[in-house]
N, C-alpha and C positions, 0 to 999 in steps of 0.2 A: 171252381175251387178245388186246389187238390185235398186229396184226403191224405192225413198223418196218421198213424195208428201209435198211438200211445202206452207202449209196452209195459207194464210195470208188473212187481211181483204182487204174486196173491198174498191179501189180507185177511187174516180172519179177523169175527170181531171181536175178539179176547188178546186181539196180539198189543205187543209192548210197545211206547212211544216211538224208539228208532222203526221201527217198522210201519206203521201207522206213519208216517213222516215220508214213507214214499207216494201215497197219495197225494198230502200237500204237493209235493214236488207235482204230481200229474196233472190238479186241479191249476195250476199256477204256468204250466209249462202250453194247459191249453187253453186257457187264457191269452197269451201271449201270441199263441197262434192264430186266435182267430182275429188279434189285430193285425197282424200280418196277411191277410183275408185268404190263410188252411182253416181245413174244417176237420177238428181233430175229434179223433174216438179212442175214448178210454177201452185198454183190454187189460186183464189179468192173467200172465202167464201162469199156466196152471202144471202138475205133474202130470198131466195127461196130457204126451205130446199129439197126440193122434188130433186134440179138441183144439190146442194151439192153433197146428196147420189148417185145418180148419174153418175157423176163425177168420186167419190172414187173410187163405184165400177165398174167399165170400168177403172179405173188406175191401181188397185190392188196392194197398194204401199206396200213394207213389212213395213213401218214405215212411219207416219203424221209426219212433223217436224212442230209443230203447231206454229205460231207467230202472233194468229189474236187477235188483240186488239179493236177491235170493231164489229160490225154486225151492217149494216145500220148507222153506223157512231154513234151508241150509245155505249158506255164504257158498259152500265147497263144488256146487250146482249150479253157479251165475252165469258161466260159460255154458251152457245148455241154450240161452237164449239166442245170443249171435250165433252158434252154430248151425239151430235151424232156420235162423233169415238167412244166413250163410249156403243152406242146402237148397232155401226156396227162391235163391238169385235174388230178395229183396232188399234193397237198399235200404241203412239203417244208420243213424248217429251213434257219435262215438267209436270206442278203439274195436278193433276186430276180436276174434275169437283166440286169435295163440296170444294177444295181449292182454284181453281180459282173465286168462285162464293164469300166464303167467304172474304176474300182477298180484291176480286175488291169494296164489297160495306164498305165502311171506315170505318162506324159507326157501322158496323156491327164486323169487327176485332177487332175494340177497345174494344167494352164488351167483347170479346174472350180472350183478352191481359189482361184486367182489371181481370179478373174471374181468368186466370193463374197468375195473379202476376205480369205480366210486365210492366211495368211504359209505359204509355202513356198521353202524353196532357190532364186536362177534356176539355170535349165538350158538343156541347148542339145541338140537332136538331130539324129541323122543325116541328116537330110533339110534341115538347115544354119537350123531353127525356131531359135528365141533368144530367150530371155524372159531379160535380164540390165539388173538395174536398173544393177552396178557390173562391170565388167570387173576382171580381174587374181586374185587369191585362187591355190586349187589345188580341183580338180575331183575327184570320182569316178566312174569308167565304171561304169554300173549294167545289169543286164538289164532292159531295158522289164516285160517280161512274168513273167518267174520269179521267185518268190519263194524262201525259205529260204538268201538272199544267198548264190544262186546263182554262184560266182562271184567274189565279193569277199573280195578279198585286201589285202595291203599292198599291193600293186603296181597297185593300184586308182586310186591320187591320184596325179595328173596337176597339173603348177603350168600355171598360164593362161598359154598364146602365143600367143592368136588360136583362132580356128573355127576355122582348117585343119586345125591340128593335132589339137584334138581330136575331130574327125572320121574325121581318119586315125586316131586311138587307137579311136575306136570301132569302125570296118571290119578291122583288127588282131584285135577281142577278140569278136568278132562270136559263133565257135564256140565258145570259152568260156563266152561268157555265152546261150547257147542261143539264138542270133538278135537280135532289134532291141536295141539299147541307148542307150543317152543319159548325158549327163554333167550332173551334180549340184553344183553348188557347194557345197564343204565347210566345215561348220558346225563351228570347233573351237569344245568346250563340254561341254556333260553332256548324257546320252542318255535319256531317259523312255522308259515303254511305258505306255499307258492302254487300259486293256482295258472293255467296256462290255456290259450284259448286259439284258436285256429281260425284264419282268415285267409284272402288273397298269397298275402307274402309268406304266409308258414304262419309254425306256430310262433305267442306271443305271449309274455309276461307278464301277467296283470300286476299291479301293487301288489305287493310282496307284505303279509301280515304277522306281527310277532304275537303270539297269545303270550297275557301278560296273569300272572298270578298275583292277583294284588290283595294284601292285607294278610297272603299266607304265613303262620309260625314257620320257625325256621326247621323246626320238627318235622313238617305237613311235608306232602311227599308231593311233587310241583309237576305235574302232570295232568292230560286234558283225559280227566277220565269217564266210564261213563255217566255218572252224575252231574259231569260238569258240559255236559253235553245234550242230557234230555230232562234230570231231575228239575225242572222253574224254578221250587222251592227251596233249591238247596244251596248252602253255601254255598260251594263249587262252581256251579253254576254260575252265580252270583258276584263272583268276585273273578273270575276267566273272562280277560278282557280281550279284544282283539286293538291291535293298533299300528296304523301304517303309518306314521310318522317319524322319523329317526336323524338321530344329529349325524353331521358331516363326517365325521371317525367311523360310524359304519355302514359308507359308502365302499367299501372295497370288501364286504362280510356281503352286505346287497346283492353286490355281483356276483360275487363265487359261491351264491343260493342260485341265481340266474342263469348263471353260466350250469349249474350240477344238473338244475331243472331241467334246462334243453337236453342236456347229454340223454337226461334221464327218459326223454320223447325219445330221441331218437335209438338207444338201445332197446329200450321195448316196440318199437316203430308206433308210436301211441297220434291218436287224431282227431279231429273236433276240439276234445276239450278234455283237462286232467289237473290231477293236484297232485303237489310231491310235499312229504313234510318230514319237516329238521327237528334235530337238532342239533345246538353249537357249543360245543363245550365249554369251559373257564380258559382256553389258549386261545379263543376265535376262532377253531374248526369245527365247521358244517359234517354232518355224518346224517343220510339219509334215510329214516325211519321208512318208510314205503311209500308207495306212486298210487295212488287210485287213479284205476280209470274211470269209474263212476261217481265223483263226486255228488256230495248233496246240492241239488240246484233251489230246496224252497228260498223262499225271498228272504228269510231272515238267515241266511247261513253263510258260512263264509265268500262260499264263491259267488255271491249275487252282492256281498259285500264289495268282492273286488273289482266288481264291474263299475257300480255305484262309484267305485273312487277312481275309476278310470276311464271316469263318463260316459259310462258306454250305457244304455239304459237294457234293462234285462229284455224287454221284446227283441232290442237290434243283436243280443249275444243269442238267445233261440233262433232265429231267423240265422246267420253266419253259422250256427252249429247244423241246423237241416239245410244251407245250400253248402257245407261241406259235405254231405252225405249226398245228395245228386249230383256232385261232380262227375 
């Protein structure tokens, strides 16, 4: 049986849902392995890379299944992981190191997105950068670096008064949002998630999902925010639906989420497996919010959703994501 070593970030036992939620992911991802007959071992990447290396090598795993979304509970450290399966020649799932690295920092994939062509939000960052084709709208302060919308709350949109202000908004919410942040001009419209998976012929578009806000005031700010993501008990939560079903009129909205997806693989040169997500404005233009290359894989989350609807059962999407890593 080979062995997989199961990468994930360290947990303490104080930490927050989104984090505790990479466990599930590992307990669930080795499972799946061992029907597959690997014989997987959980590791936690720790700040001490010395204990890491290590680690690896006394495991001698023929594959890292890598899922660490943090180091030391910083977002802006993720790229630490593949860099040292990267130093130690070990073969790992998922995107490499200059794609997890660009990817994870926001502001930084958007001039990547902007330079290829792809429509994304303008924004402006702390360091007083601006890429705004139109001034005026309302903004959302985002965390550069952390994902699992870190942070974002209603109190997140901000109406446009000039860079000052929202700069100062940004150095305000700095500790909130776990350090660097930036402001996003806000796309009112419908929310997609496209999730993409890697086989023989390349990469591949799973069912395409709208998160739908349903029963929201027209007040209520229509965003997947963090309560609507980890709080169970919460409204938000509670009424953030997912749904792959869609009338014949936005078959040609489908494809130019499909068609932006790939582009968005292949400018980052992204592999295994990823999620890109939309939004579309009131004209029917797609503007893509950011690319994860680590999505969430527990069994209740969107990308195990999107397997389920494209029949694919989550062992056989684990299994195609570690024999694209021993290619």
């Amino acid at each position: 049986m080979k062995k997989i070593v199961i990468l994930h970030s360290e947990i303490t036992p104080d930490a927050p849902d989104d984090e505790l939620d990479c466990l599930v992911q590992a307990q669930a991802i080795a499972e799946a392995l061992r029907a597959l007959n690997y014989e997987p071992a959980l590791l936690p990447f720790e700040l001490n890379l010395n204990q890491n290396i290590a680690m690896l090598q006394l495991l001698k795993p023929a594959v890292v299944f890598n899922i660490v979304e943090t180091l030391n509970a910083r977002g802006s450290l993720i790229h630490f992981a593949p860099a040292v399966l990267d130093a130690l020649k070990i073969s790992y799932t998922g995107c490499g190191t200059e794609a997890v690295f660009q990817t994870s920092n926001k502001p930084l994939a958007k001039k990547m997105m902007r330079f290829a062509g792809i429509a994304t939000p303008d924004w402006l960052e702390q360091n007083g950068f601006a890429s705004q084709r139109d001034e005026g709208g309302s903004y959302l302060i985002k965390s550069s670096w952390e994902h699992a919308s870190i942070g974002l709350d209603e109190n997140s949109l901000i109406p446009y008064a000039g860079k000052e202000r929202l700069i100062k908004e940004m150095r305000l919410r700095e500790e909130k949002l776990g350090g660097s942040c930036y402001a996003e001009a806000y796309i009112e419209g419908r929310e997609f998630n496209v999730a993409l998976l890697s086989d023989k012929t390349g990469a591949r578009v799973l069912p395409i999902a709208e998160m739908l806000f349903q029963d929201y005031g027209p007040d209520k700010l229509k965003i997947v925010d963090y309560r609507a993501k980890w709080h169970a008990d919460s409204f938000e939560y509670n009424n953030t639906i997912r749904k792959f079903d869609f009338p014949d009129e936005d078959a040609p909205l489908i494809s130019a989420l499909s068609d932006m997806a790939l582009q968005c693989w292949d400018v980052f040169s992204l592999r295994g497996y990823a999620r890109v997500d939309f939004r579309v404005d009131g004209n029917g233009n797609p503007w893509v919010l950011e690319v994860n290359t680590n999505p969430c894989l527990s069994p209740d989350a969107g990308f195990a959703a999107a397997l389920a609807r494209a029949d694919i059962k989550y062992s056989e999407a684990i299994g195609l994501i570690v024999d694209n890593a021993l290619k």
